[in-house]
N, C-alpha and C positions, 0 to 999 in steps of 0.2 A: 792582485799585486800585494806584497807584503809591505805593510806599510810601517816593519818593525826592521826594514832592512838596515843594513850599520852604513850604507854607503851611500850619498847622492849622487848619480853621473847620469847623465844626458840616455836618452833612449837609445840603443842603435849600439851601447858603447860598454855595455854589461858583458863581464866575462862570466864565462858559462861553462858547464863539465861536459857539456852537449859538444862536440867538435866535431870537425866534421874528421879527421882520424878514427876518433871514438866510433863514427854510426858506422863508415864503411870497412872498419877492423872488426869489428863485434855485430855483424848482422847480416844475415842472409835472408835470400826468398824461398816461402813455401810455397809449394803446389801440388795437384796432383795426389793427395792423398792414396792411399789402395789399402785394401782387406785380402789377405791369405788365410785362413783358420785365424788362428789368434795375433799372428805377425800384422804388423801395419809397415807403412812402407812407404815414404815421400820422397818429395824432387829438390832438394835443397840446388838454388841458384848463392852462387859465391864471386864475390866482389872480391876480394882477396885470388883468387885462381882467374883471374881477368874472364870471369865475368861464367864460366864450368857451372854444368850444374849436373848435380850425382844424386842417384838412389843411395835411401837413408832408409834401414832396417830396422825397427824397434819393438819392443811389447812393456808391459809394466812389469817383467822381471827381469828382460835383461837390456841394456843401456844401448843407445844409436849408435851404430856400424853402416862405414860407409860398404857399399855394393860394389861401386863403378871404380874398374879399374882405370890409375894412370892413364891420359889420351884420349878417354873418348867422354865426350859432352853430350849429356841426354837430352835432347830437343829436337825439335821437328820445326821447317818452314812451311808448313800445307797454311794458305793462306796468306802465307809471314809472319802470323802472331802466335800461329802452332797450335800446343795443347795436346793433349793425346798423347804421349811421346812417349807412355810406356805402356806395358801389361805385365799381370802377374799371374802365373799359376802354377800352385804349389811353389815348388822352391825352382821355377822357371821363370825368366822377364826376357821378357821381348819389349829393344826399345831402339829407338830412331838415333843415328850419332848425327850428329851437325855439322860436324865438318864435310862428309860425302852423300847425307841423307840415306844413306842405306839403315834397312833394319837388322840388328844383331838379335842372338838368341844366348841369352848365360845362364849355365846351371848352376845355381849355388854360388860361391865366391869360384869359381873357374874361371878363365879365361874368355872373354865375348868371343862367337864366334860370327862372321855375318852370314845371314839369310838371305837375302837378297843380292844380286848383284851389280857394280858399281853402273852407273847410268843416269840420266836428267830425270829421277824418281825423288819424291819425295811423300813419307808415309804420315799413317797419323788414327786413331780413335779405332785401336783394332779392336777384336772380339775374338778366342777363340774358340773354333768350330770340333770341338773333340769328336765326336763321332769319325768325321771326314777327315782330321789332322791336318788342321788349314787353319789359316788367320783370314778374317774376314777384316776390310780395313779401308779408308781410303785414300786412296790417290791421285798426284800430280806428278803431270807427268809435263815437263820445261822443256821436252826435245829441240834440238834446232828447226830453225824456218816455221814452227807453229805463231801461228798469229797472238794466241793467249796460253796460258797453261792449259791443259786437258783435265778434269777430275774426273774420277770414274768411282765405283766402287769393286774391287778387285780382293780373290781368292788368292791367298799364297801358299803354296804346297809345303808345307814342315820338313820335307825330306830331301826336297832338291832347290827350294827356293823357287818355283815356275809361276807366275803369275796368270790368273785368267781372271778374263773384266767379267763382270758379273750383272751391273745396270751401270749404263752411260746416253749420252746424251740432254743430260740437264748441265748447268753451270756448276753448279752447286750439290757435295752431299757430307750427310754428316750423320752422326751415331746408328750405324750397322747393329742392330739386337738381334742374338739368336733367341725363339721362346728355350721355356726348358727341355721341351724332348727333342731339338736342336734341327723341329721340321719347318719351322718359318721362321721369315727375316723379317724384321723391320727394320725401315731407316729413314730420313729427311731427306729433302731436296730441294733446290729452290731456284731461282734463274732469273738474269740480269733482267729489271734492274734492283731486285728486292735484295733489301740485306734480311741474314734471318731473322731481325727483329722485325722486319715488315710485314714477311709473310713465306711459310714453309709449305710441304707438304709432305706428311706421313701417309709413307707404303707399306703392303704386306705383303710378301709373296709368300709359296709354298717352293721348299726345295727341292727337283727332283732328285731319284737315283743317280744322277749322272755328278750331281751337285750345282748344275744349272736351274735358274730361277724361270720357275712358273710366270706365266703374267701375272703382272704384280696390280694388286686392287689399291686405287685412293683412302685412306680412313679418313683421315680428316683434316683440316686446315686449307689453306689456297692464299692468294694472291697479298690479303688482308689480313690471313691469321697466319701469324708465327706459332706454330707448335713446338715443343721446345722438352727434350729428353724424356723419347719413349723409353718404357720400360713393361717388365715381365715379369706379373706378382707370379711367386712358385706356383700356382695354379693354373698361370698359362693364360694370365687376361693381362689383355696390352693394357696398361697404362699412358697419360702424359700429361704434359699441359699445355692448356691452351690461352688463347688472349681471346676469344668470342664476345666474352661478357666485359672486354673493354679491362679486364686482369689477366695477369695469369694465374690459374687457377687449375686444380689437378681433376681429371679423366679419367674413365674407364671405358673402355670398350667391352658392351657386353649386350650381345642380343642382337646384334647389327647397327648398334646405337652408341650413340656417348652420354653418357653418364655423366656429372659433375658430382664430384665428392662431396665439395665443402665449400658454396659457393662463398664469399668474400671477398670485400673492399683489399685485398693482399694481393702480393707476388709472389707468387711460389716458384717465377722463371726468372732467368738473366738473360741479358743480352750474346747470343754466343759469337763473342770476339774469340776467343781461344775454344778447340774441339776439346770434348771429351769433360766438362764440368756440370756437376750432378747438385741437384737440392732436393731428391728424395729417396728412398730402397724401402726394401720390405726386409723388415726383421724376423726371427727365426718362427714367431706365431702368426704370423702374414699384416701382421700389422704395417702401416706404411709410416716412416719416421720422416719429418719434413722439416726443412728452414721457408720461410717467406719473411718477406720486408713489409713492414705498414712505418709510414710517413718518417722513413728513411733509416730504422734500425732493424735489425734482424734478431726472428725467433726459433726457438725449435719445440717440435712438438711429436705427439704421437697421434696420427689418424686412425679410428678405426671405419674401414672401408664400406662398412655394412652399416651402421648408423649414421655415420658423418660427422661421432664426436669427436672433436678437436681439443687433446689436453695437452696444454703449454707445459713445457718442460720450463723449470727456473734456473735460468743461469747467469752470468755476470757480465754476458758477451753481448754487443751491439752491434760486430758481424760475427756472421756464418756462414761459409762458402766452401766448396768442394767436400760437401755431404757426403759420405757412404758409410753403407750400414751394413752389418754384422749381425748373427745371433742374436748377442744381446746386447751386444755394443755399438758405439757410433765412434766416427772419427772423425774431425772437419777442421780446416781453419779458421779456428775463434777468435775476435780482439776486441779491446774493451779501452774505453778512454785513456785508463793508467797500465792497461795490457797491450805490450803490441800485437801484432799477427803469430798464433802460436800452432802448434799440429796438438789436438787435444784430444783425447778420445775419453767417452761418457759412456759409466754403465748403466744398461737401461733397467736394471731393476732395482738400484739402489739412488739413482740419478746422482749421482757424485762423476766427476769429471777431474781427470788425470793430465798435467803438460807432460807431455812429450819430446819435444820444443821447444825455445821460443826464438821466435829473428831477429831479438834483439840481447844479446847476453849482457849487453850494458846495463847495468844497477843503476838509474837514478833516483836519488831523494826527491820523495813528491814536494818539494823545495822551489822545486826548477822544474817542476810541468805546470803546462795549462789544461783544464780540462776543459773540454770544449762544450758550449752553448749552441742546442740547437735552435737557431731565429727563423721564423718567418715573418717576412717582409713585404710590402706593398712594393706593384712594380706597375710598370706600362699596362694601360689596358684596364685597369682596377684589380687585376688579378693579384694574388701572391706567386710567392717563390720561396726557395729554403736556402738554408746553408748554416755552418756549422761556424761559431765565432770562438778565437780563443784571446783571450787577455795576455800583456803582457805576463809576465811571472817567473820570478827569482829570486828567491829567499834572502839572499845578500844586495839586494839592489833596491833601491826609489830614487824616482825620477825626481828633477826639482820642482817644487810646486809651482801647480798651476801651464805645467807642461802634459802634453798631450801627445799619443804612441802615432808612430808611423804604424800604417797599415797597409799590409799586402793583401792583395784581394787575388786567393787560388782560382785559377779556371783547371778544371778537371779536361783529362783528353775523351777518344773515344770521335764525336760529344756524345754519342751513346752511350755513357755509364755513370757512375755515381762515386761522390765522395762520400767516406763516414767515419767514423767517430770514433774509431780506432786508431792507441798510439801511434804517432808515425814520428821519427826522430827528424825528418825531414822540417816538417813544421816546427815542434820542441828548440831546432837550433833556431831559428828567427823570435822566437816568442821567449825564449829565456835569455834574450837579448837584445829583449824591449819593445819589441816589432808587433803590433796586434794583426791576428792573420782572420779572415774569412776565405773560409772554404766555401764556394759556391757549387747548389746544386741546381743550376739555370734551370730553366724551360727548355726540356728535353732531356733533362738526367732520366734514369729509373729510377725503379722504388716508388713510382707514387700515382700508378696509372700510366695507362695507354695516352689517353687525353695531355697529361700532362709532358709523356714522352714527345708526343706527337708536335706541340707546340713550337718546337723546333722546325718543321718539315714545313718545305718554302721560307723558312726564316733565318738559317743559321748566318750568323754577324748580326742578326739583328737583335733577337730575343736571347741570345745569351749576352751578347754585349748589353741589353739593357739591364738585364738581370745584376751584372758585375756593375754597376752602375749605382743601380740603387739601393745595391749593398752596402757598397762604402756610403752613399749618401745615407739610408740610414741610419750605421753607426755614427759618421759625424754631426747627424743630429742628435745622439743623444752622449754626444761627447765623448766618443770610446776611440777617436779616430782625430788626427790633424790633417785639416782641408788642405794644409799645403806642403803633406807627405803622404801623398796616397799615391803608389805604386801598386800593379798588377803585372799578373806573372801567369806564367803555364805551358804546357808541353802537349806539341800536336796538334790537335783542334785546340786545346785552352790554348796553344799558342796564337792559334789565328785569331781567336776572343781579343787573346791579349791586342794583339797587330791590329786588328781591328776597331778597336776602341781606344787605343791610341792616336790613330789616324783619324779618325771620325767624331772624336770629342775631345773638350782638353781637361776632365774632371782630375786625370791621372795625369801626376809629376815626371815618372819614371816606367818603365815595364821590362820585362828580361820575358824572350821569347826562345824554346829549346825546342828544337826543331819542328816550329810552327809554319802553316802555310800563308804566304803574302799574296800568291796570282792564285786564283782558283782557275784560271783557264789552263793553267800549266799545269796543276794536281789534278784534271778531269781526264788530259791529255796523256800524262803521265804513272798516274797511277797504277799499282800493279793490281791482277785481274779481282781482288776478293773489294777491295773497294774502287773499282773500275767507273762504278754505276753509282757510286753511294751521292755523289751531291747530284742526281735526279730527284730526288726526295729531300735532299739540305737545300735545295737552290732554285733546280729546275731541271728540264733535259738541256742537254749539249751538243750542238752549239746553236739549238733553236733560241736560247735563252741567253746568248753571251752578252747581249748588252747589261743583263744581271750580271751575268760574271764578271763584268770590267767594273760595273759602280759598287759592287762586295770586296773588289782586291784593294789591300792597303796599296800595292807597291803602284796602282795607277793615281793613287791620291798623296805622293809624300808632300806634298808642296802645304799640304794639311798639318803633318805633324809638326808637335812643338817640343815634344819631352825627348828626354834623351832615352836611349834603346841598348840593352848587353842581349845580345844573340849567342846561343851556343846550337852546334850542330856537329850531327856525326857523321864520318863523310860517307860509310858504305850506307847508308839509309837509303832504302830503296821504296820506303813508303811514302815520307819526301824527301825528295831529293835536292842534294846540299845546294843545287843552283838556286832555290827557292830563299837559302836564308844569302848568299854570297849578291843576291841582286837586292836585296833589300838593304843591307848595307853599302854596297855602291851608293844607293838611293841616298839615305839619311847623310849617309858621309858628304855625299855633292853637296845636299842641300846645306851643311855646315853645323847640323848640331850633335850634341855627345853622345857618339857610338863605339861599343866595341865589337869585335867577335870573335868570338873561341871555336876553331875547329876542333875533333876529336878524331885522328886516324884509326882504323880499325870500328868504329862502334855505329850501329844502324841506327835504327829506332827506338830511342830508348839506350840510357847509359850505364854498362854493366859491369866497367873494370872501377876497381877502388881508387885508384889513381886519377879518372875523370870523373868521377863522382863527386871528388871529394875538391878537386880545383874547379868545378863549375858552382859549388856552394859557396866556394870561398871567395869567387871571384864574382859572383854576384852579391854577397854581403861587400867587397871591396868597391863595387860600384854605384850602390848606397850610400856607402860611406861619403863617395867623392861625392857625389849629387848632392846628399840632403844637408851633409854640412857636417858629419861628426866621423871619429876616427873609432874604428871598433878596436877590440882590446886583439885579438888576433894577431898574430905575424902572418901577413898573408902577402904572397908574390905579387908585386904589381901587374895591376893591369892596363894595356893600351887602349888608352880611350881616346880617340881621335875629335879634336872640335872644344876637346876639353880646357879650359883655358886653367895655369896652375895657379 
């Protein structure tokens, strides 16, 4: 906090350049990086285009060009979180459009043409098969009257669009590798009730003449190990990683055997909620260039294969995600506490690193950021936990003395994945507006071991709600926090944290929940087929276990809550579904105390048009404001908060 600010106002009540206009005007998502010769090539997601996301063309001489013409949206539903949604080769992309799911084929800036024909198909994580002129890729298939979607792995002909299944019969499958002389496949697969962080298994088949797969041999992984993005050094040796040793940690297959490159306390794997995400290649001298995480930041480096030395590359970035590599280049998305999420690419023999990008074109004076404190903290059990604290902070502002910041305690979704330490304007607008934020990385984030993932399984509400718990109890014991402004928030699973630990303790004032789950017997029920099975492993099995599921769901305990609740929810979400948040409010609103809810037409999982982006920031600092006692500087539309007395 700047304690040279010219203004004294109340916490909560600090104007700020951070708006929420500002982030969803000036910021898109990257993903999806790709390498052509020297072109690179991303998936820019736009808030501004309700919510479109278009291939982005660039190199360090000449400036990004959009690809995708007017009308069609590159993404994929295989799963519903997608991923994989394009391919490049040469000056050819093949990618998934979202509105019909079919795959198109575009040469150059020409016209999409589709490949596939319209149908309940949905594609994803292709590979192409040049020899044969086929896309190798997988499939969903949503026909009517099928019980669950179908996935299969399926050939698509380049010249007529015909598809032939290739391996099916598992639940699950994901990244299809051809080697390089394009005579074996590799690929994952896995089946209910394991998500692939539980446990995978890598296949190899030989392909015949026909283009039909040989019986395919197990290499490695099963029930307990998640194997996690095989790959093909030019020499024609599979690569992956594995969790064996309790990390992930990178493989070789050679001899009949697996190999460990470079064993270490590191994650060299993610969780794969989205298909088609990489954290290794091999560059032009077969070297293997790698990102992993140790105790929740990311590095990159260069492996060499045959010794095992591992030299850290120096960069400025805290993540590193959607790795691919180049001759002698890299390109990934890097972010850094005063960097947001950017498309970067690094040359590997001078290690200098070039933006491309970045998702945030808004300039702020480091005035108005917080940079964030990695803590850890003692929690239930005598064990620790992590998360990332950030202070108030605004160059024109202090509080009055002897006042203390409300604190928002983030719950991350997933609960499989991690928060980090990368700009994000999302938090910026609470925290340059006096608001002290912990990002929480409970018991059961990544990044910091299998054991600590693990923590979570059989416990979720429990061990992440403790975790958000004594988070804030931490910081309000060392004064960074007011005991009687501590609000918690989150989306998805952090929603259910949130709901959860709202109904089941009263440490928290307030919570805003976006599209969090309240019954768990209703998301076990409901769920569509990629997380069908997941709370077997959060909970229990179903519905041998339901008397757990009834003492986990908030909405059977409201008679418990005491704080008041902002719900936002989008109404096509089909991950959960909007009954989920519409019963939970019935609930609070019976019982009498301050609720609002925001519906969103049009938006699933996760909110992607600018317009609800920017009214659900606005309307959750608006119902702070009403709550905790102070009027933020904002002109922000009322909101209906029922129970509320004026």
């Amino acid at each position: 906090m700047n304690t040279n600010a010219s203004q004294v106002a109340p916490f909560g009540s600090w104007t700020s350049p951070i708006t929420s206009a500002a982030i969803v005007a000036e910021s898109v998502g990257l993903d999806q990086p790709a390498i052509a010769g020297d072109a690179i090539f991303w998936i820019e997601g736009r808030a501004r285009e309700q919510g479109r996301s278009v291939i982005v063309r660039a190199n360090t001489e000449a400036p990004a060009t959009d690809l995708t013409a007017a009308g069609f949206n590159v993404r994929t539903r295989v799963h519903e979180y997608g991923g994989g949604a394009m391919l490049i080769s040469g000056d050819t992309i093949y990618f998934s459009n979202y509105a019909d799911g079919r795959l198109f084929r575009q040469r150059g800036a020409d016209t999409p043409t589709p490949l596939t024909a319209e149908g309940p198909m949905r594609f994803a994580d292709a590979v192409l098969d040049e020899r044969r002129q086929r896309l190798i890729c997988v499939r969903e298939d949503h026909s009517e009257g099928v019980r669950e979607a179908v996935n299969t792995l399926v050939a698509i002909d380049l010249a007529d669009g015909g598809q032939t299944i290739l391996q099916q019969g598992c639940d699950f499958y994901a990244a299809p590798r051809l080697s390089p002389d394009g005579c074996t496949l590799a690929w994952l697969s896995w089946d209910h009730p394991n998500m692939p962080w539980d446990g995978t298994v890598l296949w190899c088949a030989e392909i015949g003449p026909d283009g039909t797969l040989a019986p395919a041999s197990a290499i490695a992984g099963g029930i307990d190990d998640p194997v996690f993005q095989p790959t093909w050094s030019p020499a024609g040796e599979l690569h992956f990683i594995s969790e064996r040793s309790g990390w992930w940690n990178l493989y070789r297959r050679r001899g009949g055997a697996a190999q460990a490159l470079c064993p270490m306390a590191a994650e060299f794997g993610r969780p794969l909620w989205v298909l088609g995400i990489s954290t290794y290649g091999f560059d032009g001298d077969g070297r293997i260039v790698c990102s992993y995480a140790q105790d929740g930041d990311w590095h990159l480096a260069i492996l060499d294969p045959e010794s095992g030395v591992l030299d850290e590359i120096a960069t400025p970035f805290r993540k590193i995600s959607d790795l691919k590599v180049g001759t002698d280049f890299v390109v990934f998305i890097g972010g850094a506490p005063t960097l947001s999420d950017a498309v970067v690419r690094l040359d590997l023999r001078t290690r200098t690193h070039h933006i491309l990008k970045r998702a945030i074109s808004l300039q702020v004076d480091p005035g108005y950021l917080s940079v964030p404190q990695a803590i850890t903290f003692p929690t239930t059990g005598g064990r620790d936990a992590h998360a990332f604290f950030y202070a108030p902070a605004n160059r024109d502002f202090v509080a009055p003395a002897g006042a203390k910041p409300p604190l928002l305690v983030f719950n991350h979704g997933g609960p499989t994945s991690a928060a980090s330490a990368t700009l994000n304007l999302s938090i910026q607008f609470w925290t340059s507006r006096g608001f002290a934020v912990v990002d929480v990385n409970y018991g059961g984030s990544t990044g910091y071991g299998r054991a600590y993932r693990q923590r979570l399984n059989g416990n979720w509400g429990v061990v992440d709600v403790d975790d958000a718990l004594h988070a804030a109890r931490y910081l309000v014991a060392r004064n960074a926090a007011d005991v009687r402004q501590l609000a918690i928030r989150g989306g998805s699973a952090g929603g259910y944290t949130t709901l959860a630990a709202l109904t089941f303790h009263d440490d928290f004032k307030a919570g805003a929940s976006y599209y969090g789950v309240s019954d768990l017997e209703t998301l076990a029920a409901d769920s569509h087929k990629f997380e069908s099975r997941y709370l077997d492993s959060l909970v229990g099995p179903w519905p041998a276990q339901q008397a757990l599921y009834v003492a986990r769901s908030p909405i059977h305990f409201t008679e418990r809550l005491s704080a008041p609740l902002i719900l936002f929810q989008g109404m096509d979400d089909k991950v959960v579904p909007p009954a989920q948040a519409q019963v939970m409010y019935d609930a609070v609103r019976a019982k009498g105390l301050p609720v609002a809810y925001i519906r969103f037409e049009g938006e699933a999982h996760g909110f992607r048009r600018a317009e609800n982006i920017r009214r659900a920031l606005e309307a959750e600092l608006y119902f702070y404001g009403r709550v905790f006692g102070f009027v933020p500087a904002d002109v922000i539309e009322p909101v209906v908060i029922d129970n509320l007395p004026d």
